[in-house]
FIFIMAR-694646 format. One record per residue (C-alpha): residue number from 1; residue in one letter; x, y, z. Coordinates in nm, 2 decimals, always signed. Example, Ala and Ser with C-alpha at 12.3 -4.5 7.8 and 13.67 -1.06 7.14 Angstrom:
2
[minu 1 a [+1.23 -0.45 +0.78]]
[minu 2 s [+1.37 -0.11 +0.71]]
// end
This chain:
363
[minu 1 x [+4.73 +0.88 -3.17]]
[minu 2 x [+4.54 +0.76 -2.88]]
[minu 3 x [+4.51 +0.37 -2.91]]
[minu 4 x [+4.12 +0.25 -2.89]]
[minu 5 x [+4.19 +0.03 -2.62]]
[minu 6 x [+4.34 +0.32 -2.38]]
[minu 7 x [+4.00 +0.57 -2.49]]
[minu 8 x [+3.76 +0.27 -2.38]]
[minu 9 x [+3.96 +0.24 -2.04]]
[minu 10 x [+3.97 +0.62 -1.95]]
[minu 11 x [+3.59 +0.65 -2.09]]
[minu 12 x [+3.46 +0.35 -1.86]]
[minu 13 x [+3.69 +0.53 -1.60]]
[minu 14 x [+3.52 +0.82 -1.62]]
[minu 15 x [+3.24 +0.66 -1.63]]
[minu 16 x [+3.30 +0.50 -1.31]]
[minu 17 x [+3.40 +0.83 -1.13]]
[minu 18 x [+3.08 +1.02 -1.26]]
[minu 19 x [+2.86 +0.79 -1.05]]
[minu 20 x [+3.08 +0.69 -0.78]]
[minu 21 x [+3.31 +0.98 -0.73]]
[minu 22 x [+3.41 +0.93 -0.37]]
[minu 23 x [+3.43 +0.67 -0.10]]
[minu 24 x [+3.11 +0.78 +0.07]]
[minu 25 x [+2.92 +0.71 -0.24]]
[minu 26 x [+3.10 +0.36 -0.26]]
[minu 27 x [+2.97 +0.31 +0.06]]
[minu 28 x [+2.65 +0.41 +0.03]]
[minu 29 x [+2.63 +0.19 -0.33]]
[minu 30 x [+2.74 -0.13 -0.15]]
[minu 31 x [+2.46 -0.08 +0.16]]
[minu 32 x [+2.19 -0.03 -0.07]]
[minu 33 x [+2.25 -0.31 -0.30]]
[minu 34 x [+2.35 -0.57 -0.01]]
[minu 35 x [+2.01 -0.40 +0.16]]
[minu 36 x [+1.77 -0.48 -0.14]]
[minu 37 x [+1.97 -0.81 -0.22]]
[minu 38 x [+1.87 -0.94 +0.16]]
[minu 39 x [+1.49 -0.78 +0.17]]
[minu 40 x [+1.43 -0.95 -0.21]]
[minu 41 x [+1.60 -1.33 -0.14]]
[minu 42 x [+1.45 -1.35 +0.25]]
[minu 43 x [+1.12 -1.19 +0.22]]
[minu 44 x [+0.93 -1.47 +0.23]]
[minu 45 x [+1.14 -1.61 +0.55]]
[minu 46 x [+1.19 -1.34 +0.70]]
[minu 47 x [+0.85 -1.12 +0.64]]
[minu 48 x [+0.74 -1.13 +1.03]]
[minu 49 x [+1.09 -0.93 +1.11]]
[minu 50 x [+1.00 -0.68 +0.84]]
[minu 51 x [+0.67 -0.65 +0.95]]
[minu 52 x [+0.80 -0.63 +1.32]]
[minu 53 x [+1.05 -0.33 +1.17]]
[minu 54 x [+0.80 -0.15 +1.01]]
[minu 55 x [+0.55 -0.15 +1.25]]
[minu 56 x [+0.80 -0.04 +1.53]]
[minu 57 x [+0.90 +0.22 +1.31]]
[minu 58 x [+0.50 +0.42 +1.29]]
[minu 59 x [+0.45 +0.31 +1.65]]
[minu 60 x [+0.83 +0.50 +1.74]]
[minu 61 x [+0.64 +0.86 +1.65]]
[minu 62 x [+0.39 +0.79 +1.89]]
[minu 63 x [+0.65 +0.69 +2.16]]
[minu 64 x [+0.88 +1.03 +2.10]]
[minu 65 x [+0.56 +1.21 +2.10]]
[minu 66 x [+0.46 +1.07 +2.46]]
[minu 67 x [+0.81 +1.12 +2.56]]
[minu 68 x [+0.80 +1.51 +2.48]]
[minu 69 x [+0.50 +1.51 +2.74]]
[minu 70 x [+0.74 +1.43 +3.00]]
[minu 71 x [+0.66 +1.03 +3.04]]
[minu 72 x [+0.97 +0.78 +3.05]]
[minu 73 x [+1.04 +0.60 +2.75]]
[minu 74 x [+1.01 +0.25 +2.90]]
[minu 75 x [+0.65 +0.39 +3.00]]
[minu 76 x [+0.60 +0.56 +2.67]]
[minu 77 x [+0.65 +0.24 +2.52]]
[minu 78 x [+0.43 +0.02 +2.70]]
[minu 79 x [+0.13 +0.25 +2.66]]
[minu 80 x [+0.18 +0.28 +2.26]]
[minu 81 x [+0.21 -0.09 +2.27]]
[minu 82 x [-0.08 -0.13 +2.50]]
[minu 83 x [-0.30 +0.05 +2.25]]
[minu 84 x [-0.15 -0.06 +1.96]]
[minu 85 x [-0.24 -0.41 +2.08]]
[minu 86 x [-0.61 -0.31 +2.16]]
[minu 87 x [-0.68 -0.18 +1.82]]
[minu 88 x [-0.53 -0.55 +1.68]]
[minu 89 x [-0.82 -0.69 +1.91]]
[minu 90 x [-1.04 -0.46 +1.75]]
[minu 91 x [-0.91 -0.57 +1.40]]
[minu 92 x [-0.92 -0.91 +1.47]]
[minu 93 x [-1.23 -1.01 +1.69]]
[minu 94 x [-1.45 -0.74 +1.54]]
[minu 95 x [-1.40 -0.57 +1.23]]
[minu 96 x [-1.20 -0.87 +0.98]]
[minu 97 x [-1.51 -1.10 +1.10]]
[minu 98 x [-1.82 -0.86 +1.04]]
[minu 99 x [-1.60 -0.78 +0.72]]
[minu 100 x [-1.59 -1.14 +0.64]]
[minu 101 x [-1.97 -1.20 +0.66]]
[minu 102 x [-2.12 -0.93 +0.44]]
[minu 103 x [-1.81 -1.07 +0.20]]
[minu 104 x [-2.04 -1.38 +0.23]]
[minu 105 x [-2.35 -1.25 +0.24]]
[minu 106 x [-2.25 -1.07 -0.13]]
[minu 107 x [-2.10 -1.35 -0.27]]
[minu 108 x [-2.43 -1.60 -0.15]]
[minu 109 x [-2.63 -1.30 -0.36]]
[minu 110 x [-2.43 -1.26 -0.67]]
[minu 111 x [-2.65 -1.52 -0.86]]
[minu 112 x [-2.97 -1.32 -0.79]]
[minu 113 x [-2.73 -1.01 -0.89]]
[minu 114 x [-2.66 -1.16 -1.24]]
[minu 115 x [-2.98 -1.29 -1.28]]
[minu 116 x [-3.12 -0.91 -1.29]]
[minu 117 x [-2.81 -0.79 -1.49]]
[minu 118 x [-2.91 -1.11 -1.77]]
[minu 119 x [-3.28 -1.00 -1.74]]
[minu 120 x [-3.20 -0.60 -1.79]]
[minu 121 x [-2.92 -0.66 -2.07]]
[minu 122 x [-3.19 -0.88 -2.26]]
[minu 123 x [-3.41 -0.59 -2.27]]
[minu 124 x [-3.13 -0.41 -2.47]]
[minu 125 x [-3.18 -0.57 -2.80]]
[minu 126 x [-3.56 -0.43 -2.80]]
[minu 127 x [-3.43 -0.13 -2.70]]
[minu 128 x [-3.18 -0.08 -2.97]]
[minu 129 x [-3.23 -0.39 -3.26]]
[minu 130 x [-3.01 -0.22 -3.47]]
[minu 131 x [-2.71 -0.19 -3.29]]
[minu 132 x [-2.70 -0.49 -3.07]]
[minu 133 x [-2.88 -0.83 -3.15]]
[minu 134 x [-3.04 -1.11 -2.92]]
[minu 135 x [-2.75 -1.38 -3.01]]
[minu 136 x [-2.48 -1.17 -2.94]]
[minu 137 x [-2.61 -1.07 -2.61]]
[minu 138 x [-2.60 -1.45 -2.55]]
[minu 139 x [-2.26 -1.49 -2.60]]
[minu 140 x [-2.17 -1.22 -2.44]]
[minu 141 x [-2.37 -1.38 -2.12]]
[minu 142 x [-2.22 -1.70 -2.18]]
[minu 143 x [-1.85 -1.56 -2.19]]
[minu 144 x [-1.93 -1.39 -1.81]]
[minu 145 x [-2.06 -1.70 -1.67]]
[minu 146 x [-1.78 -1.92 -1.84]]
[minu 147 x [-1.52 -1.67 -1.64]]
[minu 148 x [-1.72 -1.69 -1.33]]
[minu 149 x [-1.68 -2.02 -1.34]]
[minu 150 x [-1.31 -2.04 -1.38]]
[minu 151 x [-1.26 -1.81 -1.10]]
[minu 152 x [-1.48 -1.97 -0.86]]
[minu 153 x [-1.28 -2.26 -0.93]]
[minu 154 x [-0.95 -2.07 -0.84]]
[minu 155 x [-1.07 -1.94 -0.52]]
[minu 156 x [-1.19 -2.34 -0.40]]
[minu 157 x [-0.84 -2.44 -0.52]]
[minu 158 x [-0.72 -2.18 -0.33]]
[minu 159 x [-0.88 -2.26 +0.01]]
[minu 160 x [-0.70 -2.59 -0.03]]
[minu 161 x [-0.42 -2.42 +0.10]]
[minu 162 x [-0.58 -2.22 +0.36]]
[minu 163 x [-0.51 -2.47 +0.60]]
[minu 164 x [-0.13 -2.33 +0.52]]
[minu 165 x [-0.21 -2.01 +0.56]]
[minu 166 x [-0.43 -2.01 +0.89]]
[minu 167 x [-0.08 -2.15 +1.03]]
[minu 168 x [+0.14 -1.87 +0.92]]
[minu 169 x [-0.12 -1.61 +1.04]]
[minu 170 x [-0.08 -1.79 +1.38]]
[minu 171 x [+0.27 -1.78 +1.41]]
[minu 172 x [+0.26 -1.38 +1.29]]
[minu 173 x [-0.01 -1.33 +1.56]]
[minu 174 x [+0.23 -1.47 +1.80]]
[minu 175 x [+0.58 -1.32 +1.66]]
[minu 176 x [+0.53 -1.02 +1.57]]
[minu 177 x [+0.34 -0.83 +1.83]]
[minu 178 x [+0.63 -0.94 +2.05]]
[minu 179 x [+0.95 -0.85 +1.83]]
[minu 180 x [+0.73 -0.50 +1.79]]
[minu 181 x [+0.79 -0.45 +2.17]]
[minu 182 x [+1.14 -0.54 +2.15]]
[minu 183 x [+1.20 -0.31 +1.86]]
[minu 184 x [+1.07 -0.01 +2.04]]
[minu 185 x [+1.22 -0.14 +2.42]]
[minu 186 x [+1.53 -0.25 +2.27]]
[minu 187 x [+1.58 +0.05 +2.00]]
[minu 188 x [+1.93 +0.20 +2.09]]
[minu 189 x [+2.05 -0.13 +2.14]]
[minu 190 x [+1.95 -0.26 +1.80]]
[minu 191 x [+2.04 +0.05 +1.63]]
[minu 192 x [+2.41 +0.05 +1.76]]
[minu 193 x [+2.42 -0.30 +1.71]]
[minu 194 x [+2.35 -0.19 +1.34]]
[minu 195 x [+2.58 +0.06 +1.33]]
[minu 196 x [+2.89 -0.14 +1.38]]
[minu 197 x [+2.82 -0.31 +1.01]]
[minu 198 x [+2.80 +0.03 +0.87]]
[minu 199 x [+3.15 +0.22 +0.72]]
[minu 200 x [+3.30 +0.49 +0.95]]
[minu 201 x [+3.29 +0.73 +0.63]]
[minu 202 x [+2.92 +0.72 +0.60]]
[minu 203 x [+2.82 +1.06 +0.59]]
[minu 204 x [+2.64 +1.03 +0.24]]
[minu 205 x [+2.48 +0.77 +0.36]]
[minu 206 x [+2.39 +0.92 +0.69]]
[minu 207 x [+2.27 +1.19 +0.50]]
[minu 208 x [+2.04 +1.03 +0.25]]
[minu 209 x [+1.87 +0.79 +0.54]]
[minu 210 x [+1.75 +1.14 +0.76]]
[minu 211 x [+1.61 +1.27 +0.44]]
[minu 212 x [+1.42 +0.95 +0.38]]
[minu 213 x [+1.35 +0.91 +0.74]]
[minu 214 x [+1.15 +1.21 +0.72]]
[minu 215 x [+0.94 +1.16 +0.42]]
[minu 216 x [+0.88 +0.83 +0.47]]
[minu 217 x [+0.78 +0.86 +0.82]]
[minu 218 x [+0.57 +1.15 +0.73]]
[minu 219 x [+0.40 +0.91 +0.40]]
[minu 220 x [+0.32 +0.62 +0.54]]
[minu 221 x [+0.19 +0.75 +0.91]]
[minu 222 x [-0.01 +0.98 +0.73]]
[minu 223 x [-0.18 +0.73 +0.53]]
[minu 224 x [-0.28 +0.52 +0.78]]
[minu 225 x [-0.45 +0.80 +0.91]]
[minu 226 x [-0.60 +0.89 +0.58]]
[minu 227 x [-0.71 +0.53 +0.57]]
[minu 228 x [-0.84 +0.54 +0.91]]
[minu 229 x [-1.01 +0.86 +0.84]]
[minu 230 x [-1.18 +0.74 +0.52]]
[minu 231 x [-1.33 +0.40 +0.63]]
[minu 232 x [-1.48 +0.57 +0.96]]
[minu 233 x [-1.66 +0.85 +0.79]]
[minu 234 x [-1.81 +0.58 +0.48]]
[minu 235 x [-1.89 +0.37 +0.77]]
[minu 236 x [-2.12 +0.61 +0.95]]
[minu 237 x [-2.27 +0.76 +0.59]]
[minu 238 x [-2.35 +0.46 +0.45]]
[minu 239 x [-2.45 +0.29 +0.75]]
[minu 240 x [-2.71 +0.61 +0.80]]
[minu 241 x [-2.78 +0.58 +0.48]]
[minu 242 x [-2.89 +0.21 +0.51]]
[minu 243 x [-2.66 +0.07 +0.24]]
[minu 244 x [-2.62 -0.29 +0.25]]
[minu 245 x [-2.26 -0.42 +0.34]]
[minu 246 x [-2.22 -0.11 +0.50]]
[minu 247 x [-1.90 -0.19 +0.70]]
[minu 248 x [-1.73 -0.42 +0.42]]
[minu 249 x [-1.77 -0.15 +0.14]]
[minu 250 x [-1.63 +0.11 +0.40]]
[minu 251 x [-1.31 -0.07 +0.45]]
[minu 252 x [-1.35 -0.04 +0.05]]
[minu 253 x [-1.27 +0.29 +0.08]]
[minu 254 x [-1.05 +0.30 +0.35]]
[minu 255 x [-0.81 +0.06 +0.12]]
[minu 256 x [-0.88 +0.27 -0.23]]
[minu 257 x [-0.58 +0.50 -0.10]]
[minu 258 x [-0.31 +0.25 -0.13]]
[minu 259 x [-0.28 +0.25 -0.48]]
[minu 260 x [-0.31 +0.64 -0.59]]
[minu 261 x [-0.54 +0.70 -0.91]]
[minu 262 x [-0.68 +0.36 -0.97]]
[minu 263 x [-0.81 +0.30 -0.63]]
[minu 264 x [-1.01 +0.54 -0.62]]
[minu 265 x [-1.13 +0.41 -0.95]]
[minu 266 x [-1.13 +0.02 -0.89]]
[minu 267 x [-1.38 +0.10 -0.53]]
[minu 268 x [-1.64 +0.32 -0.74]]
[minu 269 x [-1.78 +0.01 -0.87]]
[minu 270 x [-1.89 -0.20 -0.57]]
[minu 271 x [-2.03 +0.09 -0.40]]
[minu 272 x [-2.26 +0.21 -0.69]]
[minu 273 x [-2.32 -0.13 -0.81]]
[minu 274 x [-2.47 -0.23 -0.48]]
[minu 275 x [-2.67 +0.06 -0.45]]
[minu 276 x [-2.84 +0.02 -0.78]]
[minu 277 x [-2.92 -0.35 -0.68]]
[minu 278 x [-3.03 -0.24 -0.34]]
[minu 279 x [-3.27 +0.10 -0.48]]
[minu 280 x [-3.27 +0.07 -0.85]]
[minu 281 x [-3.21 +0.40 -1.05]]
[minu 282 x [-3.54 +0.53 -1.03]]
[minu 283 x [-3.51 +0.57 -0.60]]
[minu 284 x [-3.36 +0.90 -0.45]]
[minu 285 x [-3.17 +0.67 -0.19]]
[minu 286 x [-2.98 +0.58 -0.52]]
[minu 287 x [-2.84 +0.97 -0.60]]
[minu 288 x [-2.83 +1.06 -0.23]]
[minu 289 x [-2.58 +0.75 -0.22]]
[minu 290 x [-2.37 +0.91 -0.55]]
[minu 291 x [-2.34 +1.24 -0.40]]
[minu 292 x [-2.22 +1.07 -0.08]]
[minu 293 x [-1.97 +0.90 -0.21]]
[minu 294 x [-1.85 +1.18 -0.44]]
[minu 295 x [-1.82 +1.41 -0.14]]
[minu 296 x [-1.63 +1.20 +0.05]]
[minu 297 x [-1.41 +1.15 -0.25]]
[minu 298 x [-1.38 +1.48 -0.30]]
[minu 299 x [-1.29 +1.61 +0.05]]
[minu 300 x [-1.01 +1.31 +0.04]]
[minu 301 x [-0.85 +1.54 -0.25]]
[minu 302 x [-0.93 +1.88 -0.16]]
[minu 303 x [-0.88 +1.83 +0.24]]
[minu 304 x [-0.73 +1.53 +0.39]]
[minu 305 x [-0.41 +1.50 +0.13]]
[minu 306 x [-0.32 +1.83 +0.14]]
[minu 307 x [-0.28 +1.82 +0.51]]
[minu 308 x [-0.17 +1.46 +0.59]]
[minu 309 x [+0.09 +1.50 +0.30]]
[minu 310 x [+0.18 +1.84 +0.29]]
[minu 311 x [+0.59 +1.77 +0.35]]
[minu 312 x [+0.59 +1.45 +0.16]]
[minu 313 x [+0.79 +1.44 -0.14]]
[minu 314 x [+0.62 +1.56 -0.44]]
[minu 315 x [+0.66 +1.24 -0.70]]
[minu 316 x [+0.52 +1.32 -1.09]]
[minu 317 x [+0.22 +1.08 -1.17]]
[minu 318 x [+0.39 +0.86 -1.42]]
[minu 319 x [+0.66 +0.79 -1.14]]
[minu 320 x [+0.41 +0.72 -0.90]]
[minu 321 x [+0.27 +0.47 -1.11]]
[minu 322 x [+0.60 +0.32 -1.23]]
[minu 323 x [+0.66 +0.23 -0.90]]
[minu 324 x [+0.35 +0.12 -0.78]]
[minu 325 x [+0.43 -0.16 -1.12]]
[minu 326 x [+0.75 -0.27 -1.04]]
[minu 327 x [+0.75 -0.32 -0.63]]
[minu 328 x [+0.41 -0.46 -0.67]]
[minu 329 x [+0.54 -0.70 -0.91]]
[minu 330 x [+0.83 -0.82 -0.66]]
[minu 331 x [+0.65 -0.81 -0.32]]
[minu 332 x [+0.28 -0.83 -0.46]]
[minu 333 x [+0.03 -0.68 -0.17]]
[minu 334 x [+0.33 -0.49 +0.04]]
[minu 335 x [+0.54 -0.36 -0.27]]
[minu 336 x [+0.18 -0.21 -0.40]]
[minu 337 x [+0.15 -0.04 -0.05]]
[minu 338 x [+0.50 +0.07 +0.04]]
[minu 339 x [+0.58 +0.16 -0.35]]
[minu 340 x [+0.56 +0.54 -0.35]]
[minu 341 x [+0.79 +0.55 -0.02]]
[minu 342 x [+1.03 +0.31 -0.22]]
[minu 343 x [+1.01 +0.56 -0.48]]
[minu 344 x [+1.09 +0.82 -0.23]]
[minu 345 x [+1.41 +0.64 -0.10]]
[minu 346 x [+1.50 +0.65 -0.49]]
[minu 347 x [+1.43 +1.00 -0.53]]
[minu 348 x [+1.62 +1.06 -0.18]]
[minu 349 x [+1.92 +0.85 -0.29]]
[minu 350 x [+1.93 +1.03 -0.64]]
[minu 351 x [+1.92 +1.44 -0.50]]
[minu 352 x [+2.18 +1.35 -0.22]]
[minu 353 x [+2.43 +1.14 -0.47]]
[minu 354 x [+2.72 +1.36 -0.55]]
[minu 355 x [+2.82 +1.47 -0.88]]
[minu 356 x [+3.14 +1.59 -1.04]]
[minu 357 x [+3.13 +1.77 -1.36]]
[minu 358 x [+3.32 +1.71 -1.69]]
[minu 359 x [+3.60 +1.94 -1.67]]
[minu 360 x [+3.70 +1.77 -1.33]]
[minu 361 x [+3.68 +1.44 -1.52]]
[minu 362 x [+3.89 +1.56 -1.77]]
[minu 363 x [+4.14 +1.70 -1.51]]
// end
């Protein structure tokens, strides 16, 4: 008989073989772990160099794109910076400010906004005395204003640290434009300076980064573009439809599509919400707004994923959202927005990762 010592040994052996069967999988283990290890201790130090990387990766499309039309790189590259850096003018001197004063300009009315709510939710009890009473209503009012309260006092505790923070944004304004150029100048140079690190017997690995490459690439340049897309054409309807905070509640919807399903969901709200305190129910401008907004939803669906996305990687709902839980939980903001490409490089990694069967095992 087979001592139960020597069946544990050959069953974590086995065990061990099933997931890493050959060297190139070793390999490809050891670069993924030391990779995640690195971006999830030095992310906070090192963010601007991420940044820097990521950026230079969308902007490196545009460059092989000019290149196909016959320009020099080193000229490619300095017109994709060139405009890259004039739409960060834009973002900065024009659109976070005007942005930042309808924010304002909403919060400096959201008294006068809950004052009408209070008046319209007191009404309810004479509507309906038997299912909701007077006192209740109270409480209920006085629970709202109690959490107002606290978060108001968050936020002011918050801006004590802005101070902090206006810093940092300085030293990214400075950093990271330039180490963008040098990424895209510099590219060949930085890749085989990579390269070196990397195991000779690396075709898995090779392999598994051209596949993620693609769909990745393909993701996240296509949602920019959906964003783009999105947060022009609410801009120009709501701003012919006369909507108040026209440009802050279009960048609303511009931002809905980083996080799939409850965006969408989570954006809804402001947009109708400020309608109804700009028209009331009882105006047309209310349901002209409504059908709007569901139309541009609606062509996001049926139009503009469908053809931004259409050789992404198909990812099942629940794993979407998985993801979008557990990298937003570690990297907050950036792990919500880079999740389903994550969840791509998992997928990737998983389809390319070779397999032996049991009978070889047993062989």
């Amino acid at each position: 008989m087979t001592s139960t010592p020597s069946v544990n040994l050959r069953l974590l052996s086995n065990s061990f073989k099933r997931f890493m069967p050959n060297s190139q999988a070793v390999s490809l283990a050891m670069i993924l772990i030391i990779s995640f290890a690195l971006i999830y201790s030095l992310s906070n130090i090192l963010m601007p160099v991420f940044a820097s990387v990521i950026i230079a990766y969308l902007l490196e499309g545009l460059v092989n794109k000019t290149e196909q039309l016959g320009v020099r790189r080193i000229l490619a590259v300095y017109m994709v910076f060139t405009g890259f850096m004039t739409c960060l003018g834009f973002l900065l001197f024009y659109l976070m400010p005007l942005v930042s004063q309808q924010a304002i300009e909403l919060v400096q009315h959201i008294p006068e906004i809950l004052n009408r709510t209070q008046k319209g939710i007191m009404r309810l009890p004479e509507m309906y005395p038997k299912l909701i009473s007077e006192n209740k209503i109270q409480q209920i009012m006085l629970a709202i204003q109690q959490e107002l309260l606290t978060y108001g006092q968050n936020v002011l505790s918050l801006s004590a640290a802005s101070v902090i923070g206006i810093a940092s944004a300085l030293v990214y304004l400075f950093l990271v434009p330039m180490m963008v150029f040098f990424c895209l100048k510099d590219k060949i140079i930085l890749i085989n300076w990579f390269l070196q690190f990397i195991p000779k017997d690396s075709n898995l690995s090779i392999s598994v980064w051209n596949e993620v490459d693609m769909q990745m690439g393909n993701y996240i340049r296509g949602k920019f573009s959906e964003i783009f897309i999105l947060w022009f054409v609410s801009y120009i309807t709501f701003a012919t439809m006369d909507l108040n905070y026209a440009m802050l509640l279009a960048v609303l919807m511009g931002l809905q599509v980083i996080i799939p399903y409850i965006g969408a969901t989570l954006v809804t709200f402001p947009v109708l919400s400020v309608a109804y305190f700009q028209w009331g129910l009882s105006g047309d401008e209310f349901m002209y707004i409504v059908i709007a907004y569901s139309i541009i939803q609606a062509l996001d669906g049926v139009i503009l994923v469908p053809v931004l996305f259409s050789e992404a990687v198909n990812l099942h709902a629940i794993a979407i959202i998985v993801a979008i839980l557990f990298f937003g939980g570690l990297w907050g903001f950036w792990g919500v927005f880079f999740a389903i490409p994550l969840a791509t490089v998992v997928k990737a990694v998983l389809t390319a990762w070779p397999r032996i069967d049991d009978e070889n095992l047993a062989s």
